[in-house]
N, CA, C and O atoms as CSV, one atom per row, in Angstrom:
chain,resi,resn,atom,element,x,y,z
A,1,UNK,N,N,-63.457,-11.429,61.298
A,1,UNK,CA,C,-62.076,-11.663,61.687
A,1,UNK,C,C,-61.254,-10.439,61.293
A,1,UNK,O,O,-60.829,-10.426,60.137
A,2,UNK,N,N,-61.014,-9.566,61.968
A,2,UNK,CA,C,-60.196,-8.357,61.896
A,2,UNK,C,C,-58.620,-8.920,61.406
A,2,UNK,O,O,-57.801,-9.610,62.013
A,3,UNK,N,N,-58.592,-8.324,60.084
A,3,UNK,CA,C,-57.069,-8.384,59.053
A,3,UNK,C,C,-56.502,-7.361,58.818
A,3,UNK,O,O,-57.245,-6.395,58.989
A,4,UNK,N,N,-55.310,-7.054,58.433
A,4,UNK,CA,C,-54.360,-6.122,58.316
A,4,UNK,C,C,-53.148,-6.822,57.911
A,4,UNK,O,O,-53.078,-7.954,57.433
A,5,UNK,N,N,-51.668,-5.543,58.301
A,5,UNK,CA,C,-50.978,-5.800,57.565
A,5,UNK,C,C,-49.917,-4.594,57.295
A,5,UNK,O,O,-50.229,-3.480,57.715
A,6,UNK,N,N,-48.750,-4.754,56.653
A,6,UNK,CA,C,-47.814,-3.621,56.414
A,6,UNK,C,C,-48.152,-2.581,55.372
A,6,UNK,O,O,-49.060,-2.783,54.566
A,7,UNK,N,N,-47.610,-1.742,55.375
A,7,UNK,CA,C,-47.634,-0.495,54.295
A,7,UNK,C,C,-47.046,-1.343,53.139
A,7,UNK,O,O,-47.347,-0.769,52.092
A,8,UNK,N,N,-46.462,-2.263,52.932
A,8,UNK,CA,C,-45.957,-2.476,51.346
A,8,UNK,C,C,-46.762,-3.614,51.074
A,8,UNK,O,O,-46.655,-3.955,49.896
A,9,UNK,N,N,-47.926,-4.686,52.089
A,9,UNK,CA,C,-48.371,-5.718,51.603
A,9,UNK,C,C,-47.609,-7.158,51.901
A,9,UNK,O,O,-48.002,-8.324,51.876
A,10,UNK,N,N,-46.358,-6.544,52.190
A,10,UNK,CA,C,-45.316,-8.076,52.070
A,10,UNK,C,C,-45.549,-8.745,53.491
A,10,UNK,O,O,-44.988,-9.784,53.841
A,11,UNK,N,N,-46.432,-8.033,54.254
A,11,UNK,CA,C,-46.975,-9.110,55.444
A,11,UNK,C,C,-48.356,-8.831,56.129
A,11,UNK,O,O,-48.668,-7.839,56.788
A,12,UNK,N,N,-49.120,-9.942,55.822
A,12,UNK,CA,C,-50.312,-9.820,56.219
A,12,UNK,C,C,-50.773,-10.867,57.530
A,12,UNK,O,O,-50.209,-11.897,57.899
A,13,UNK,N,N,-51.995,-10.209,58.077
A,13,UNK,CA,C,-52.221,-10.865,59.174
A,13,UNK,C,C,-54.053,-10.864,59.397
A,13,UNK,O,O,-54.972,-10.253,58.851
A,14,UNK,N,N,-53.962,-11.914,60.519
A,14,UNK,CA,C,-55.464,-12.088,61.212
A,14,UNK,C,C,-55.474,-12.623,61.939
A,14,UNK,O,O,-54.776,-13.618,62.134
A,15,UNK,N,N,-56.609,-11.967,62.906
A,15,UNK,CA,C,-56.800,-12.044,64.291
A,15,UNK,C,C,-58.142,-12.321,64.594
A,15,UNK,O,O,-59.050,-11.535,64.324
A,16,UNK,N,N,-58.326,-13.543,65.216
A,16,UNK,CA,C,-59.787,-14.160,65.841
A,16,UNK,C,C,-60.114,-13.508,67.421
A,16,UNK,O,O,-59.356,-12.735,68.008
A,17,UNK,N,N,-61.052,-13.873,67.799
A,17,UNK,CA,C,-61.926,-13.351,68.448
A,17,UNK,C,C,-61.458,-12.205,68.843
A,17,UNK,O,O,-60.378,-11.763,68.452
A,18,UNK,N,N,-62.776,-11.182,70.242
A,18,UNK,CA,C,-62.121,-9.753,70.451
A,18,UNK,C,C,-61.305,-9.224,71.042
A,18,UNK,O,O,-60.955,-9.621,72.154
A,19,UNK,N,N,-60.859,-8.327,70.528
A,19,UNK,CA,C,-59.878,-7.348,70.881
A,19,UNK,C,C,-59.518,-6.760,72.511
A,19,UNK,O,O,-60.060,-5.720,72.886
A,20,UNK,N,N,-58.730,-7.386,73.272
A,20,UNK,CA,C,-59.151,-6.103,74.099
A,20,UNK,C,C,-57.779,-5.512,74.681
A,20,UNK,O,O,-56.757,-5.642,74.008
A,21,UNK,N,N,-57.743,-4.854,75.946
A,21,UNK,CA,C,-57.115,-3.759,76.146
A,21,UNK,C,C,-55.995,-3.082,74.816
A,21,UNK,O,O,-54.829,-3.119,74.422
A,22,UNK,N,N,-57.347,-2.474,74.522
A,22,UNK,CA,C,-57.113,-1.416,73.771
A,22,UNK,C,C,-57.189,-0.096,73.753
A,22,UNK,O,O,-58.233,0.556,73.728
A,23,UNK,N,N,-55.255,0.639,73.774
A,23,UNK,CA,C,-54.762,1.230,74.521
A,23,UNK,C,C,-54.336,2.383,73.200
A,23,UNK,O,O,-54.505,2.126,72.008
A,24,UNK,N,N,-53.850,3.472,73.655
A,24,UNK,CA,C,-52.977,4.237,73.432
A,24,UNK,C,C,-51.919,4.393,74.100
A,24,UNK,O,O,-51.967,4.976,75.183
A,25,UNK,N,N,-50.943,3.985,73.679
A,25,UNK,CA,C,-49.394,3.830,74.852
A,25,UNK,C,C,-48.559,4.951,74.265
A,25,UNK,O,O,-48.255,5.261,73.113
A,26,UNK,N,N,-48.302,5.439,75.436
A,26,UNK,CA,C,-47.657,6.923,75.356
A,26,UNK,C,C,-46.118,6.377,75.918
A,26,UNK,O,O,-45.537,7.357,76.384
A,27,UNK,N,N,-45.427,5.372,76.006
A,27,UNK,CA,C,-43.963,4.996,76.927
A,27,UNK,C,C,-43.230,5.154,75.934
A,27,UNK,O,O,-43.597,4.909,74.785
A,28,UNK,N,N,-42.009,5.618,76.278
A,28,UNK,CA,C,-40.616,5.966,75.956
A,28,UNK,C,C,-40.352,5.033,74.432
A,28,UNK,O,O,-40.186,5.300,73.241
A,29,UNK,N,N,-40.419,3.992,75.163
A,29,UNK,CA,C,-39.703,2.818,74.106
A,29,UNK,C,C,-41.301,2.491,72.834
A,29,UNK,O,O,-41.025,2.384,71.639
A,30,UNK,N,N,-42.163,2.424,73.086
A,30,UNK,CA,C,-43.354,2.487,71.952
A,30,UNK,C,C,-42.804,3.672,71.052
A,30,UNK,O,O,-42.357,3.498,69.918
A,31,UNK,N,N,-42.876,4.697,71.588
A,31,UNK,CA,C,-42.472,6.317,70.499
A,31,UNK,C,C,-41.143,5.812,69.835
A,31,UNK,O,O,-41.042,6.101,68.643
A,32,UNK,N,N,-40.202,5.174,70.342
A,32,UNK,CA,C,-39.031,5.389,69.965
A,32,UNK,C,C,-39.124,4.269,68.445
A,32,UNK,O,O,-38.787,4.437,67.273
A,33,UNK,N,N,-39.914,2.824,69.390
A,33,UNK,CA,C,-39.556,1.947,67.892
A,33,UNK,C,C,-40.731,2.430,66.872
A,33,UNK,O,O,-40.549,2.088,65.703
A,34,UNK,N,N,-41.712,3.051,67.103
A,34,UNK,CA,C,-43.040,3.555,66.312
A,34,UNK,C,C,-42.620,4.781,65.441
A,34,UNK,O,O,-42.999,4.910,64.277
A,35,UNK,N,N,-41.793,5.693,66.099
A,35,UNK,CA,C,-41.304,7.030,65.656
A,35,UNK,C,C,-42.755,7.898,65.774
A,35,UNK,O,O,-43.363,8.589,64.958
A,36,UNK,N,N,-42.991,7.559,67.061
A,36,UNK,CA,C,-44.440,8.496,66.827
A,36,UNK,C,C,-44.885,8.875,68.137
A,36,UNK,O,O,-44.285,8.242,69.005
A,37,UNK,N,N,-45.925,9.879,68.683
A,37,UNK,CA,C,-45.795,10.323,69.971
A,37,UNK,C,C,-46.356,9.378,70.779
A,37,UNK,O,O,-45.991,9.383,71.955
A,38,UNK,N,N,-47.309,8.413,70.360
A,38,UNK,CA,C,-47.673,7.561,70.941
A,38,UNK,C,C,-48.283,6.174,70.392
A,38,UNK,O,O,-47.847,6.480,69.282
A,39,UNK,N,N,-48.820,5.080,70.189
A,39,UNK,CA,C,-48.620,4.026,69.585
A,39,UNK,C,C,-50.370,3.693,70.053
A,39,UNK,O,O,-50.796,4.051,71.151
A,40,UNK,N,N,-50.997,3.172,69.318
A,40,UNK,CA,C,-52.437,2.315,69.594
A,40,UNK,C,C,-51.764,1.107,69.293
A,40,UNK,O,O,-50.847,0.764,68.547
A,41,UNK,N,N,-52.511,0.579,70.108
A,41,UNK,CA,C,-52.471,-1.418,70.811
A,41,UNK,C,C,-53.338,-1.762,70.980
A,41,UNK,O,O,-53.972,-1.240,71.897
A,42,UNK,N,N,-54.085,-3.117,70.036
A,42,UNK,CA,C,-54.757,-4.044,70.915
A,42,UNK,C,C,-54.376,-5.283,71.197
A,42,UNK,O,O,-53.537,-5.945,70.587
A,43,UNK,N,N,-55.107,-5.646,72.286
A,43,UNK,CA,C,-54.379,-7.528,72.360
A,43,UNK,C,C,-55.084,-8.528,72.175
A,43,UNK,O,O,-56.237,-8.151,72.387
A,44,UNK,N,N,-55.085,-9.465,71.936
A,44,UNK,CA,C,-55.506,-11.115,71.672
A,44,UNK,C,C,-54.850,-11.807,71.931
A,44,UNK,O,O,-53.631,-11.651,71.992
A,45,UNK,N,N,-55.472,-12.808,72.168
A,45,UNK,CA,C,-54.778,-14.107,72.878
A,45,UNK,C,C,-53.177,-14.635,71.733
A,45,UNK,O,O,-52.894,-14.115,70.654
A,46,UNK,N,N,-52.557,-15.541,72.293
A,46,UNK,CA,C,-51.026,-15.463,71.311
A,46,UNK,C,C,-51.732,-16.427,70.593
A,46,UNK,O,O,-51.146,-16.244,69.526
A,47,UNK,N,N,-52.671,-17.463,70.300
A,47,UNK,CA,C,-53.022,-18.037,69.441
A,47,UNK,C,C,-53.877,-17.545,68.681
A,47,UNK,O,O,-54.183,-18.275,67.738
A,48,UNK,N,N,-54.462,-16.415,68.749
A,48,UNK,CA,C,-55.215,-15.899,68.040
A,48,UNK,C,C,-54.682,-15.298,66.660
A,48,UNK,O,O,-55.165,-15.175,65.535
A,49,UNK,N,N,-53.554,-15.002,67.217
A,49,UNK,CA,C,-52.785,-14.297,65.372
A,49,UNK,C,C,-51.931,-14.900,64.972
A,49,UNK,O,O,-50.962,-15.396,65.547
A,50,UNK,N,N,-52.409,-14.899,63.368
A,50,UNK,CA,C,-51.552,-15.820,62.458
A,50,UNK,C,C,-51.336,-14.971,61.703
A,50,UNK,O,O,-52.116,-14.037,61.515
A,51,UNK,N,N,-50.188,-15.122,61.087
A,51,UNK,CA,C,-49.732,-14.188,59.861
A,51,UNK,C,C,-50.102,-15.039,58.449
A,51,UNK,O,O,-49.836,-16.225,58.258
A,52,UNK,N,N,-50.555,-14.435,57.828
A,52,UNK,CA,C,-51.151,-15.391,56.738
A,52,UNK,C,C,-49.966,-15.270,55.095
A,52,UNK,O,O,-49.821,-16.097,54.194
A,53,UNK,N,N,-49.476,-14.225,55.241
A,53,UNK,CA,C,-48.277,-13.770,53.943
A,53,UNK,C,C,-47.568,-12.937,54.644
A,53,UNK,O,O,-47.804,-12.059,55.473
A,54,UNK,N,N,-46.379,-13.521,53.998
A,54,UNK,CA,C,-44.854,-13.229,54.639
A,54,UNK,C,C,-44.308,-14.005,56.325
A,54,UNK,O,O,-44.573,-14.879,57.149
A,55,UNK,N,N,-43.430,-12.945,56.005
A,55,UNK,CA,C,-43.347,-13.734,57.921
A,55,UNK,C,C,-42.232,-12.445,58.387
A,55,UNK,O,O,-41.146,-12.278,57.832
A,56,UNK,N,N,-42.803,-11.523,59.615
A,56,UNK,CA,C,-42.423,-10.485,60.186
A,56,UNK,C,C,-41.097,-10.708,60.857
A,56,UNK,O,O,-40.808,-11.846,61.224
A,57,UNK,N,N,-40.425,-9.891,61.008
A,57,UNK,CA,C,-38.924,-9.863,61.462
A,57,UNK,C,C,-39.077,-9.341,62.860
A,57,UNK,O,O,-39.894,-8.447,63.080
A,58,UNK,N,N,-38.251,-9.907,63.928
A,58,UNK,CA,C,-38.346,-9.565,65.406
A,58,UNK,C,C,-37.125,-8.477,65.898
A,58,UNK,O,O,-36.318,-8.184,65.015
A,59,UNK,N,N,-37.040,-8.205,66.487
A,59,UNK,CA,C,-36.366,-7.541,67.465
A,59,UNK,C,C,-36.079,-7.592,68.468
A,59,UNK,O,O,-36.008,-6.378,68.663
A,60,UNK,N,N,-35.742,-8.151,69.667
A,60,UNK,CA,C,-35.590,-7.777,71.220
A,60,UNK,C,C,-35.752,-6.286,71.585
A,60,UNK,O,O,-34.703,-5.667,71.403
A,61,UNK,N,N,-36.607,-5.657,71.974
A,61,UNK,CA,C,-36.045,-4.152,72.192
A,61,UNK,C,C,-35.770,-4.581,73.808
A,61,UNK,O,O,-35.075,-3.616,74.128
A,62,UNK,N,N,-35.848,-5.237,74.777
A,62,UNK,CA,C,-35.477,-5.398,75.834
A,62,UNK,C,C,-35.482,-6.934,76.515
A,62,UNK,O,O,-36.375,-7.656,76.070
A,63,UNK,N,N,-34.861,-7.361,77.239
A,63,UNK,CA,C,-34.756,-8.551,77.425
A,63,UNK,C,C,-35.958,-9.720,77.837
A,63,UNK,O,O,-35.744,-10.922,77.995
A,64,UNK,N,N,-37.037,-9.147,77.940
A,64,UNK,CA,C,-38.631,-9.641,77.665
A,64,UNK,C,C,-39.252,-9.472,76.720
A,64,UNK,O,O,-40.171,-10.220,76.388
A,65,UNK,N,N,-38.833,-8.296,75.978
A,65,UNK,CA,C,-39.705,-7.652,74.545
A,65,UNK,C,C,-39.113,-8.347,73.272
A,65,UNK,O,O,-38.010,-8.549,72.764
A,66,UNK,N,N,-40.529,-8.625,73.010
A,66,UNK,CA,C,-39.825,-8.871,71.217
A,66,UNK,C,C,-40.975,-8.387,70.337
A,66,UNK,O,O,-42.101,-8.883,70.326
A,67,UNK,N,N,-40.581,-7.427,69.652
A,67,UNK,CA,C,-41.208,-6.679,68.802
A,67,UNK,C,C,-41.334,-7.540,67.034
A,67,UNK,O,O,-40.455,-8.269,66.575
A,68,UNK,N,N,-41.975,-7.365,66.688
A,68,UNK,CA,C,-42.453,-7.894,65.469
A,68,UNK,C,C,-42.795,-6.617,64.139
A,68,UNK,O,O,-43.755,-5.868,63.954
A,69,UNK,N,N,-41.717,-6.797,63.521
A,69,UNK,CA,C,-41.852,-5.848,62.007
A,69,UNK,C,C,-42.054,-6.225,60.770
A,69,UNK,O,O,-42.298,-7.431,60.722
A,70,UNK,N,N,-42.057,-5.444,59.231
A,70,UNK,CA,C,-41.789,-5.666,58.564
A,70,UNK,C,C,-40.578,-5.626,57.892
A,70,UNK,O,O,-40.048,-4.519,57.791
A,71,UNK,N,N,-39.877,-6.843,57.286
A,71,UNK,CA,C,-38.869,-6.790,57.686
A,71,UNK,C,C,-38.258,-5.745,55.903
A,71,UNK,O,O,-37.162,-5.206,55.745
A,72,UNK,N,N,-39.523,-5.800,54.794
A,72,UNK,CA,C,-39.097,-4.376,53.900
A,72,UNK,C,C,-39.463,-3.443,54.066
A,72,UNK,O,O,-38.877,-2.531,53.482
A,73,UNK,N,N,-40.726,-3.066,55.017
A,73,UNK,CA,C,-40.950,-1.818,54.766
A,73,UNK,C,C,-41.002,-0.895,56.210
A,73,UNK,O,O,-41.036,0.334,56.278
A,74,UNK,N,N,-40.999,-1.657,57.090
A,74,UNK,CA,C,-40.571,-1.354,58.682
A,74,UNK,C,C,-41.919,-1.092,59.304
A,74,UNK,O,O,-41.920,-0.681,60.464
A,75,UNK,N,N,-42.714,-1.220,58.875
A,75,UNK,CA,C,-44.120,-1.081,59.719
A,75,UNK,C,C,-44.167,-1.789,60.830
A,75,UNK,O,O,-43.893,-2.983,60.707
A,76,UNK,N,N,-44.460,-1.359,61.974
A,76,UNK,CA,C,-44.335,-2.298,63.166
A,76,UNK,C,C,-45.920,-2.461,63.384
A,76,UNK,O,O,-46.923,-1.799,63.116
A,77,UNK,N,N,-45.510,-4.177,64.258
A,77,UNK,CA,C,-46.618,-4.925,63.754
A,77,UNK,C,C,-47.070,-5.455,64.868
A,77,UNK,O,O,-48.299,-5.404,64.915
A,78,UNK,N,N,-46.306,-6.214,66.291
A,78,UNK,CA,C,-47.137,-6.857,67.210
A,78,UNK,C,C,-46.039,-6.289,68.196
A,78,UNK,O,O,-45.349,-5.276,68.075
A,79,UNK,N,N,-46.072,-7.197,69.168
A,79,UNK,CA,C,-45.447,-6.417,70.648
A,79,UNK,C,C,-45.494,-7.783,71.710
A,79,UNK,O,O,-46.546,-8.311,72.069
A,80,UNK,N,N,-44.610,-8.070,71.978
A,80,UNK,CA,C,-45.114,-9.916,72.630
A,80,UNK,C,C,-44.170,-9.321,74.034
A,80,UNK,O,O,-43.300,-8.452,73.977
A,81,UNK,N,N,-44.534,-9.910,75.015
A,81,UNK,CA,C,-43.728,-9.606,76.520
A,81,UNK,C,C,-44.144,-10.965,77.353
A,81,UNK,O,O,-45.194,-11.491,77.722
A,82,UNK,N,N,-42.297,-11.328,77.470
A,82,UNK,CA,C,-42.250,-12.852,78.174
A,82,UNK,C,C,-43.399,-12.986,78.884
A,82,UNK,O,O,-44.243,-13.864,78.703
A,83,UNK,N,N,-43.460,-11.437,80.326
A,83,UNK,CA,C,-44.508,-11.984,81.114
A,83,UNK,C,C,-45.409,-12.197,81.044
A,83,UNK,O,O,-46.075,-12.353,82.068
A,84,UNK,N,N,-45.932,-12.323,79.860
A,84,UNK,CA,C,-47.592,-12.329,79.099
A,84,UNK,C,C,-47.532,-13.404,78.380
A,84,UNK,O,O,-48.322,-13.325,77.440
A,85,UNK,N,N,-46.936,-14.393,78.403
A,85,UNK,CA,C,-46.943,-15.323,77.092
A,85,UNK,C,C,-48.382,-15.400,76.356
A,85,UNK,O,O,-48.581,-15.230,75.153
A,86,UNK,N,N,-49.165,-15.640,77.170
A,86,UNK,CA,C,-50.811,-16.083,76.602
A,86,UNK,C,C,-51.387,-14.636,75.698
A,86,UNK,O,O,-52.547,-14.744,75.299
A,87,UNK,N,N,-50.718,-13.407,75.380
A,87,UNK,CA,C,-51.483,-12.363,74.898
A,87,UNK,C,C,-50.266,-11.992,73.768
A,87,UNK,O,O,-49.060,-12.108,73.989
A,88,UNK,N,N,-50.747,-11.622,72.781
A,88,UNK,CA,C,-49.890,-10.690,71.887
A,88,UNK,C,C,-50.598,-9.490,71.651
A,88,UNK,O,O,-51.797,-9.696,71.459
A,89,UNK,N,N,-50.147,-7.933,71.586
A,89,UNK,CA,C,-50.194,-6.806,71.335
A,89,UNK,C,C,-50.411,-6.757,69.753
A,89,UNK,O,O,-49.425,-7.353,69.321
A,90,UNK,N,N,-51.315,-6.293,68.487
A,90,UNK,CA,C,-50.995,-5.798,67.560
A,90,UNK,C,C,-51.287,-3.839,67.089
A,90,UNK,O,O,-52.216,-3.206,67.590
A,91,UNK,N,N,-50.721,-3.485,66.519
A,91,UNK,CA,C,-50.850,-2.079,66.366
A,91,UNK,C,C,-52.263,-1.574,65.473
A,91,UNK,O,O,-52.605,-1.688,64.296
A,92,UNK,N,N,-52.696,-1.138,66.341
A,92,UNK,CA,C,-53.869,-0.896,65.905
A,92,UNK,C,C,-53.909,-0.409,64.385
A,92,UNK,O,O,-54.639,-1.082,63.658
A,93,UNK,N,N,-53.291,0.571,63.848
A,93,UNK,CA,C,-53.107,1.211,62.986
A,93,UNK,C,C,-52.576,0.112,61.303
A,93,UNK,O,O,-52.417,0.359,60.107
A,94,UNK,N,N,-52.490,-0.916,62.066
A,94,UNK,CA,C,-51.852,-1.553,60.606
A,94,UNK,C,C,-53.216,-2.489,60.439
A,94,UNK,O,O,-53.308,-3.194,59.434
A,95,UNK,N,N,-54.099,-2.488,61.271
A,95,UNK,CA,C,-56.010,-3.220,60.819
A,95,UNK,C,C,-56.022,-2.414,59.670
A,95,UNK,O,O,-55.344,-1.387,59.622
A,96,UNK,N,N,-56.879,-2.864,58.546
A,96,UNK,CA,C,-56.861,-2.479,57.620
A,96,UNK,C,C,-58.476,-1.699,57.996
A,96,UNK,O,O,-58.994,-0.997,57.128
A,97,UNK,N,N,-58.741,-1.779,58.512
A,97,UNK,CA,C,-60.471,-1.107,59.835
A,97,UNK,C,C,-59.730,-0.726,60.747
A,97,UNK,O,O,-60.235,-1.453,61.602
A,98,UNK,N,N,-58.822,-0.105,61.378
A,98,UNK,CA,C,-58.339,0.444,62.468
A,98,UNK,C,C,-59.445,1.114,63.277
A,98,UNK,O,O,-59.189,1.293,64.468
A,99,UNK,N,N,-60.496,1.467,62.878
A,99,UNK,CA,C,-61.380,2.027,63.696
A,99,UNK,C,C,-62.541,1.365,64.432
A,99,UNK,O,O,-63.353,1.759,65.269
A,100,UNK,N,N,-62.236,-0.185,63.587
A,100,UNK,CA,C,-62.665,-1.587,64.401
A,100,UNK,C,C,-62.348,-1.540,65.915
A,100,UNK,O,O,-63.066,-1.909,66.845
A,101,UNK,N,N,-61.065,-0.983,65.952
A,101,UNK,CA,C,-60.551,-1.507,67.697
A,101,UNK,C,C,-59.694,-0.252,68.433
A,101,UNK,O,O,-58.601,-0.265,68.999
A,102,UNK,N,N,-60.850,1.056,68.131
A,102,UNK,CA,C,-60.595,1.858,68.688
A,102,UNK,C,C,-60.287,2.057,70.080
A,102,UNK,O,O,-61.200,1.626,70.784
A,103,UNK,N,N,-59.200,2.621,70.824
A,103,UNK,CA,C,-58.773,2.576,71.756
A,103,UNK,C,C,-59.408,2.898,72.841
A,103,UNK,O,O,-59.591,4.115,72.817
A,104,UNK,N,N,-59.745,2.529,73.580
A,104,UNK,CA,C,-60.524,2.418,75.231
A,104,UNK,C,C,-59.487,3.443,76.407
A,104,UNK,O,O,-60.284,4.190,76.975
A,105,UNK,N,N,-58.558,3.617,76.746
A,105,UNK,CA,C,-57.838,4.261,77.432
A,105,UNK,C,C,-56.792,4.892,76.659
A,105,UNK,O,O,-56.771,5.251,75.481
A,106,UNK,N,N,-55.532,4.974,78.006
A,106,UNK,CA,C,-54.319,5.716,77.326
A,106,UNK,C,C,-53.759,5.276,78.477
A,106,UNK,O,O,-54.218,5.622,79.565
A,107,UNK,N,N,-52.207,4.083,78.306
A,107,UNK,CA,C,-51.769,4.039,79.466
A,107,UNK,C,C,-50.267,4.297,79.472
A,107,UNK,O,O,-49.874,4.249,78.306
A,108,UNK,N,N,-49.272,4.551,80.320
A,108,UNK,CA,C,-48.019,5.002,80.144
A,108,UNK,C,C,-48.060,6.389,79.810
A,108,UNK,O,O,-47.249,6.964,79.084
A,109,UNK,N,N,-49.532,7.141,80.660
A,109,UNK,CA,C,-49.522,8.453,80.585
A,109,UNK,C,C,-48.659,9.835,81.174
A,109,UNK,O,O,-48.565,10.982,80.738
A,110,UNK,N,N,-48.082,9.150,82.374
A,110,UNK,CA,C,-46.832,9.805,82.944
A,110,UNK,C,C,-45.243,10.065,82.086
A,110,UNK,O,O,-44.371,10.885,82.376
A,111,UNK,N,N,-45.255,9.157,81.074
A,111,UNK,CA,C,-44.371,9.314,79.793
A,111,UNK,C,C,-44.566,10.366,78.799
A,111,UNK,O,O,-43.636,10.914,78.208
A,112,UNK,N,N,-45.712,10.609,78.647
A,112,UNK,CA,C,-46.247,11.642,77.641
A,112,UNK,C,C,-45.716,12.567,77.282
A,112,UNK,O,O,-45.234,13.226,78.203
A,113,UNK,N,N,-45.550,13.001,76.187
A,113,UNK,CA,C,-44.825,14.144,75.566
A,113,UNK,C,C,-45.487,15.388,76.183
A,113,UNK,O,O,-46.628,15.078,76.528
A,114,UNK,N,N,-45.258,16.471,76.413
A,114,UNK,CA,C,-45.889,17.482,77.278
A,114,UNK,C,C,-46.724,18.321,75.938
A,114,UNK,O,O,-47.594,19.164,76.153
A,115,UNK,N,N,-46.383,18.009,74.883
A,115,UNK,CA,C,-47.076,18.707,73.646
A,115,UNK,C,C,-48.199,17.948,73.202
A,115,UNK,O,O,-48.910,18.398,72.304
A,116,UNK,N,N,-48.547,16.341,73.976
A,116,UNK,CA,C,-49.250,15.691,73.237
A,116,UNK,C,C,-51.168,15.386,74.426
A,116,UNK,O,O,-51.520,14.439,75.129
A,117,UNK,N,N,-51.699,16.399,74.158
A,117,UNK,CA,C,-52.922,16.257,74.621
A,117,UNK,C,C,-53.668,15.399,74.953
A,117,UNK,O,O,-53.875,14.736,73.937
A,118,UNK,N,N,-54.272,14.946,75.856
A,118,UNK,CA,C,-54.940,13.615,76.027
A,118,UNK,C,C,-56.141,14.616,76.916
A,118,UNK,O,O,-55.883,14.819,78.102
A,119,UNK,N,N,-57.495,15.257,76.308
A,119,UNK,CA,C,-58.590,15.121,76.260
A,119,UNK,C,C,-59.864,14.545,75.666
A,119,UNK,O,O,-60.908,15.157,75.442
A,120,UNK,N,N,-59.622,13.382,75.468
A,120,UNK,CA,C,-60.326,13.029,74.913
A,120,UNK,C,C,-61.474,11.868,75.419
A,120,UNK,O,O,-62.072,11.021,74.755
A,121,UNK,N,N,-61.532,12.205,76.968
A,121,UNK,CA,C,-62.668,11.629,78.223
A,121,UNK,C,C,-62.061,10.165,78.095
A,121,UNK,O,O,-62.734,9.440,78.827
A,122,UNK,N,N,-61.184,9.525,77.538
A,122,UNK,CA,C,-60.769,8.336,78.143
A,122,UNK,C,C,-60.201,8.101,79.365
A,122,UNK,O,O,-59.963,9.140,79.981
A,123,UNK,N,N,-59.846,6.890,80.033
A,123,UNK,CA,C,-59.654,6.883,81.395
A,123,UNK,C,C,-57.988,6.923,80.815
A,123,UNK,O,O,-57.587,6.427,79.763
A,124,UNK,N,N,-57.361,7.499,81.608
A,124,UNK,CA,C,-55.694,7.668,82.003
A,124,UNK,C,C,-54.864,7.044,83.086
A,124,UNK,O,O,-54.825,7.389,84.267
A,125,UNK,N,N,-54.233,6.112,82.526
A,125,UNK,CA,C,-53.093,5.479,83.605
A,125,UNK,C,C,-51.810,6.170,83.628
A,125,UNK,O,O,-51.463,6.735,82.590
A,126,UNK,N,N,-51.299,6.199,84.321
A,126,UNK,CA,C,-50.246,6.658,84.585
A,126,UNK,C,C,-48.988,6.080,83.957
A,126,UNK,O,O,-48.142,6.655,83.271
A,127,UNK,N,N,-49.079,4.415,84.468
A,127,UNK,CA,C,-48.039,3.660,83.348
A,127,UNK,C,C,-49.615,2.346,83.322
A,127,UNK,O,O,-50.775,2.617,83.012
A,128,UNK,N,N,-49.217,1.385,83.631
A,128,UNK,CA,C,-50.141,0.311,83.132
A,128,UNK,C,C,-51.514,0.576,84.134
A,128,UNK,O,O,-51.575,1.439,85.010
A,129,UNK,N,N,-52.731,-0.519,83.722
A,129,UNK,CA,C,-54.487,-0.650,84.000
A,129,UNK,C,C,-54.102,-1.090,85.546
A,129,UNK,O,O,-54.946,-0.795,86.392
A,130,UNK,N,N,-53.007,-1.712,85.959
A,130,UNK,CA,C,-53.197,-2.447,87.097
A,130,UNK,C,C,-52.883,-1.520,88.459
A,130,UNK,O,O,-52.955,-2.081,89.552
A,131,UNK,N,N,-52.557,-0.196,88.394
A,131,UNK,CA,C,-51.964,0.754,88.500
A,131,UNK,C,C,-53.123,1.879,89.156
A,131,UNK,O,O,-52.978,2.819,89.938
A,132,UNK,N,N,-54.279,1.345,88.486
A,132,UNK,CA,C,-55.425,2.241,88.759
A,132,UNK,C,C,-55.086,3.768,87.863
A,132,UNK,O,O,-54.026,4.346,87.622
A,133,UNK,N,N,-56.532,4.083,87.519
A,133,UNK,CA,C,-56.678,5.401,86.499
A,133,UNK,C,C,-56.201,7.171,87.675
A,133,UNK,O,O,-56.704,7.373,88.781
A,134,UNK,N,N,-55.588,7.748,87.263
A,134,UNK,CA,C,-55.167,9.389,87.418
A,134,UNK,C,C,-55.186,9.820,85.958
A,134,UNK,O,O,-55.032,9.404,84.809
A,135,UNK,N,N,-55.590,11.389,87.010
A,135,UNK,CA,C,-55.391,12.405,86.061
A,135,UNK,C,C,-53.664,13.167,85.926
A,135,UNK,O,O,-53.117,13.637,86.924
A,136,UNK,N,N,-53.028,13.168,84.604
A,136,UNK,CA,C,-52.173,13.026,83.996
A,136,UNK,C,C,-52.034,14.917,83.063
A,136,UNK,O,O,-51.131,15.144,82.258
């Protein structure tokens, strides 16, 4: 059962069965609430994750999005979108094994910072999988 959790401990989590579309998201709004050039994601079903200590603080970043943090130490933590109810997003990087659910693509590649390289033979979307793979 893949567990994780914030940089200070004050919220922990776990997630049943596997992982999938697991992404590197390069979009505007990931960099902005992440502060980073691009964000790893995987998803599981919305019943699959339970927070087991503490309880994460939300956000709206847009009128479908609700982002999930810590609410002392700001580590961002899941990623939920109305039109998905059945899936939640968690950040790869806060698995305490992050290399458990290493990323499979890179999508929201047309966003990309022009400094931020993507050779690394994964397939490239442009913005989302449904979109079909280009080179970027």
């Amino acid at each position: 059962m893949p567990r994780g959790g914030c940089a200070c401990g004050a919220v922990r989590y776990e997630t049943a069965g596997e992982p999938f579309h697991r992404t590197l998201c390069h979009c505007v709004d990931c960099r902005r609430a992440a502060g980073a050039p691009a964000v790893a994601w995987f998803s599981v079903p919305a019943a699959a994750l339970r927070f087991v200590k503490g309880t994460p603080a939300t956000h709206r970043s847009s009128p479908t999005v609700e982002r999930s943090f810590c609410g002392a130490c700001g580590t961002p933590l899941a990623y939920r979108n109305d039109a998905y109810p059945e899936e939640v997003d968690v950040t790869t990087c806060s698995l305490d094994d992050p290399a458990a659910a290493s990323p499979r693509d890179h999508t929201f590649a047309s966003q990309r910072l022009p400094w931020m390289r993507v050779d690394d033979g994964l397939p490239v979307f442009p913005r989302s999988r449904g979109e079909g793979p280009a080179p970027c």
